[in-house]
Structures are given as C-alpha cells and as structure tokens.
N, C-alpha and C positions, 0 to 999 in steps of 0.2 A: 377344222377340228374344234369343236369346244371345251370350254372348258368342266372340268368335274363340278366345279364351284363357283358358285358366281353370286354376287353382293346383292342379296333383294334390295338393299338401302342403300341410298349416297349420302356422303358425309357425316359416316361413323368414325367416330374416334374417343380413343379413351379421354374420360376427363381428367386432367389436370391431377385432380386428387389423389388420384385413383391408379396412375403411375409407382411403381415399385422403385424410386430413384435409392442412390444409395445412402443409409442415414450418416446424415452430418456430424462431425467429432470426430469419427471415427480413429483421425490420422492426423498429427501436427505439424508444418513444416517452419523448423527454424531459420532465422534470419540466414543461415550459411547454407541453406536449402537440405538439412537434412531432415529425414522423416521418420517419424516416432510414432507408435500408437499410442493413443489418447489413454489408454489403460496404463502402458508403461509410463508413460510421460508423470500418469499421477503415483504409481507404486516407489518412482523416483523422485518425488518432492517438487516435481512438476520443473525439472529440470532436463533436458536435452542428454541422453547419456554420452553419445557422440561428440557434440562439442559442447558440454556442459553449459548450455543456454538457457540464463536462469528466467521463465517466462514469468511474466508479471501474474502475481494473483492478489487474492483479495485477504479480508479478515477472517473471512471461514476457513481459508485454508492455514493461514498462521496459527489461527487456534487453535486447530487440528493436531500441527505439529510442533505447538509450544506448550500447550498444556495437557496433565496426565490423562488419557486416558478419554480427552478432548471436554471434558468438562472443568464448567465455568461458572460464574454467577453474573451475567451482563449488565455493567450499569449505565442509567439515565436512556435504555434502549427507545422510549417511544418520545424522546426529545426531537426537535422538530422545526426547522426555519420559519421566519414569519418574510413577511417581504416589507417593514416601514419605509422602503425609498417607495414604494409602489416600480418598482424598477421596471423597464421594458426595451430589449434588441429585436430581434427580430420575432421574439413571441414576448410575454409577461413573463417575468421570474416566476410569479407563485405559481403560473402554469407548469412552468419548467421544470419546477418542485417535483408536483404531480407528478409529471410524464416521464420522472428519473425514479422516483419512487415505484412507482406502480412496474418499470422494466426491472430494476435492479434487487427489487422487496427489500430496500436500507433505508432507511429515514435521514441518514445523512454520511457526508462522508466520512467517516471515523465513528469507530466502535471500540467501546472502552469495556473490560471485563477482569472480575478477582479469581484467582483459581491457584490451582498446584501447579510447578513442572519440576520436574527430577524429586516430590515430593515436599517442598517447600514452596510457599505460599507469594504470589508475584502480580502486583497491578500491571496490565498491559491494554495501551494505546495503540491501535492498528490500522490507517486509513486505505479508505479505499478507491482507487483512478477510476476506476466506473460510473463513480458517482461527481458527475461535472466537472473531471479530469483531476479528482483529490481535491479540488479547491478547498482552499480555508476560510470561512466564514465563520457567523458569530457562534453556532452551533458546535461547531469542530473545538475552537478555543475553548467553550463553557465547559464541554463534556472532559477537555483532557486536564483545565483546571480541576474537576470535581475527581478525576478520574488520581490525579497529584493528592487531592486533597485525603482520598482514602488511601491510599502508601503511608502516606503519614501520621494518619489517625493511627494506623495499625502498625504501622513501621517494616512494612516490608517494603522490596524492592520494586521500584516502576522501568517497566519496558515502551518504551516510544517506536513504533515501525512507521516511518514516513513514506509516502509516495503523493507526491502532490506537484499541481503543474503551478502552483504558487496561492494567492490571495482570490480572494471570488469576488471579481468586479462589480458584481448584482449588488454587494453592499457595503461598498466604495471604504468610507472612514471606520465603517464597523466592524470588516474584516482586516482593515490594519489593525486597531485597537487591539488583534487577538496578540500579535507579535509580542508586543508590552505586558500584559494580562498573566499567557503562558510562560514566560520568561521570569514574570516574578515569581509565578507558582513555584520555579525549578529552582528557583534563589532559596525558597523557605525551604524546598524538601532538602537542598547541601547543608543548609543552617542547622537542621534536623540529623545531619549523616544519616540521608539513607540514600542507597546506590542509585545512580541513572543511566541507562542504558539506553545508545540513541543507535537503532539500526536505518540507516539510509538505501532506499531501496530505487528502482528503475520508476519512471522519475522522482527523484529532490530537488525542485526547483523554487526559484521567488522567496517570498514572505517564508517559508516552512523554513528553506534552508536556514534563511536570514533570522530566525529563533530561535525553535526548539530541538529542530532538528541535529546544530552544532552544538548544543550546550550538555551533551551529556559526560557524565565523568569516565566515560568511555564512549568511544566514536566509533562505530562499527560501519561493514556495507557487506551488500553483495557484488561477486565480483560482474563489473562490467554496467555499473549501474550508472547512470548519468547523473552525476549531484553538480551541483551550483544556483547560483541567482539568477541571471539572467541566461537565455541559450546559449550556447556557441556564434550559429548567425548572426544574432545581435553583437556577440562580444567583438566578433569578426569586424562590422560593419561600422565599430565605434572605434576600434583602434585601429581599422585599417590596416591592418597585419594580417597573414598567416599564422594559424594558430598551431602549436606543438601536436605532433601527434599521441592522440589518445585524451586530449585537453577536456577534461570535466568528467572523466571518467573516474571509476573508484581507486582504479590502481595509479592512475597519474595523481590523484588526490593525496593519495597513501604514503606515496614517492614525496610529494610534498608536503608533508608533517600534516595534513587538515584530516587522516582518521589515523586510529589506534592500529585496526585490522580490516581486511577482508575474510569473509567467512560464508565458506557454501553453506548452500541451505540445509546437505542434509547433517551438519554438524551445529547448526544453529543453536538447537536447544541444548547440547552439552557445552559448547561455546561462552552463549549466553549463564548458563547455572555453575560455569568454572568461572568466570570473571565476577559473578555476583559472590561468591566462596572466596578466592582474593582478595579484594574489596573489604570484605567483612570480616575477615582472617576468622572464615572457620573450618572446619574439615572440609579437606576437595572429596565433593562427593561421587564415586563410582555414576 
C-alpha cells in the first residue's frame, strides 16, 4: 500500500532560522532553583519573590528605582579608557574595550548621574559587573571623583552602589592610584558635611572594597551579597582554616560591626532618603 504523500525532495529541512524556538528571558531560575517570570522578576525589583534572590543588575535599573520618576542628568557619560600600558592577555585591552563596549552599550564600568529621589536632589555613583566584571580602572576613579566633586559644589548628598570584582589589571599602577584619589575625594566631601552613602552590592570585592566602598558615613548592603577583599578560596587557602559559615557575606559582615544595615531592594530608595533626612536632621520625609 502506498503512501498518500510522499517527499518529491530529499534532505528538506527547516532552516535553522526559521525554527519557532521559545523566546529567551522568558523565565528566571534562581540560585535555589526557583522559577520566576522575567516580567515579575522585574515588577519586583528584580528580586526572586520566593526566596527573595536579590539578582545582580546594573545602573539602568538602580536609576530606575532610585530616582523620581527615573529621571536624571548623566555625568561625564562619553568618558572613555585609553590603554598607555599598550596592555595585552590573551587579546589587546583596547580591543577588549571595544568588544565590551559595543556588547554592553556602557563606556565604562560605572555611571555617575544628578537627579531627584523622594523629591530632593542626590549625586549617585552606580557600577556595573558587565562591564569586565565592575573592574576599577582609571576611568571608574575619574568619573566618581568628578561625580564627589558635584555633591559638593552643590551640597547635596552622594550615593555610591559598588559591585566590582576588584582593580583592572590592564592598568596595573593606574588603577591602584584610584584607591588613594577616590578616598581623598570622600575626605573633602566629610570636611564639607555632606552625607555618604556606600551601598555594597553582589560582588564588593579587591581595591573597591578596600576604598570607597567602606568609607561611607553609612554602610549599607543587600542582603546575601558577597563583600570583601580577597575571595573566600583564597582567604581559605592562606590561613589554612575552615571558614565560618556564611563568611563574606552581608549579614556575617553586619554581625561583625563592618555595615550599618542590610536593606531590600524594594525599600532602598526610602531607606536610602530616611538615612540622608537623619543625617541632616531635617523632616523624615513621607
């Protein structure tokens, strides 16, 4: 018996393209294996509602939810690395530049910007892990001195959000210098009394920690975030111990007098505008 239909052509197949796969995003699963839609994930501060997994994001989304209304004034935005080591691993830094730039559309790790939140007026530094894993280079140090430098021209408050896997090797003594640089900035804004607020986010590692990151007149995190200097592994593998459980984390940190508070995200922005109202003893603002 044959068949009703039969294949005039061999080796049809759909293209590749052309495939109906299901689109990507959709769905997120956090580190405890629970699953979220990518829509709720963001309706909720890109937090995990299940086991409140606070996922890493960037500075578009802090600005989102730190300033009114999500409007800003961004400054020093088309600042921009050079490479004077002429640096090279396994490609050329200033390649590297490139091909971070052109995936991420950021000019460098950290975005600095002046705007409102709760209605009052606040400089905020906000880096970003995407961009060659937060490293701090000479760029990062410039913008958030300049970024200091307007809090205090104008006398409002500066907000620092760290996440960074430490100093950017590509430019060895020039991204140490930031450590020294940023640190004195944060000397003249106390000299000045004006408020600093250091939020430490999933990673605060290396040189960041070792700065700016601890020098605010408040020490903030989120919870569950990994702050220190060096890793854990490492710290493990220099003392030859076992380490406490929970060791580098926000709430072991907290435990140990090194922050103020931990604070969810989605309380952040009244967190942050009730500590800068204390601080400055003026009305707590609704």
């Amino acid at each position: 018996m044959s068949s009703w239909f039969k294949r005039k052509e061999k080796g049809i197949q759909t293209a590749t393209e052309e495939k109906k796969d299901t689109p990507k995003g959709l769905w997120y699963k956090s580190p405890t294996g629970k699953i979220v839609e990518s829509e709720d994930l963001a309706k909720n501060y890109y937090v995990s509602p299940e086991d409140d997994y606070h996922v890493r994001i960037g500075s578009k989304e802090y600005f989102e939810i730190l300033f009114d209304d999500n409007k800003f004034k961004e400054l020093d935005e088309n600042m921009t690395s050079k490479d004077p080591l002429k640096f090279v691993d396994t490609k050329k830094y200033s390649e590297r530049l490139k091909t971070v730039q052109q995936k991420t559309g950021l000019k460098d790790a950290v975005r600095t910007a002046v705007g409102k939140s709760n209605g009052k007026d606040i400089v905020i530094a906000c880096m970003d892990f995407s961009f060659i894993g937060g490293s701090m280079g000479s760029v990062v140090g410039e913008k958030i001195s300049r970024a200091i430098d307007v809090a205090k021209k104008k006398k409002i408050p500066f907000l620092m959000i760290s996440k960074s896997g430490g100093a950017r090797m590509m430019e060895a003594a020039l991204s140490l210098m930031q450590l020294a640089k940023t640190s004195a900035k944060l000397a003249q804004l106390a000299e000045a009394k004006i408020p600093y607020i250091s939020l430490c986010t999933d990673p605060t590692t290396g040189g960041t920690t070792a700065s700016y990151a601890m020098l605010g007149d408040i020490n903030i995190a989120e919870p569950g975030a990994l702050i220190g200097f060096a890793g854990p592994r490492i710290v493990k593998d220099t003392v030859g111990k076992d380490l406490p459980e929970g060791f580098q984390t926000s709430e072991f940190l907290k435990e140990h007098g090194f922050l103020d508070f931990i604070v969810h995200r989605r309380d952040l922005k009244k967190k942050v505008n009730l500590y800068i109202d204390l601080i400055t003893n003026q009305p707590i603002r609704a």
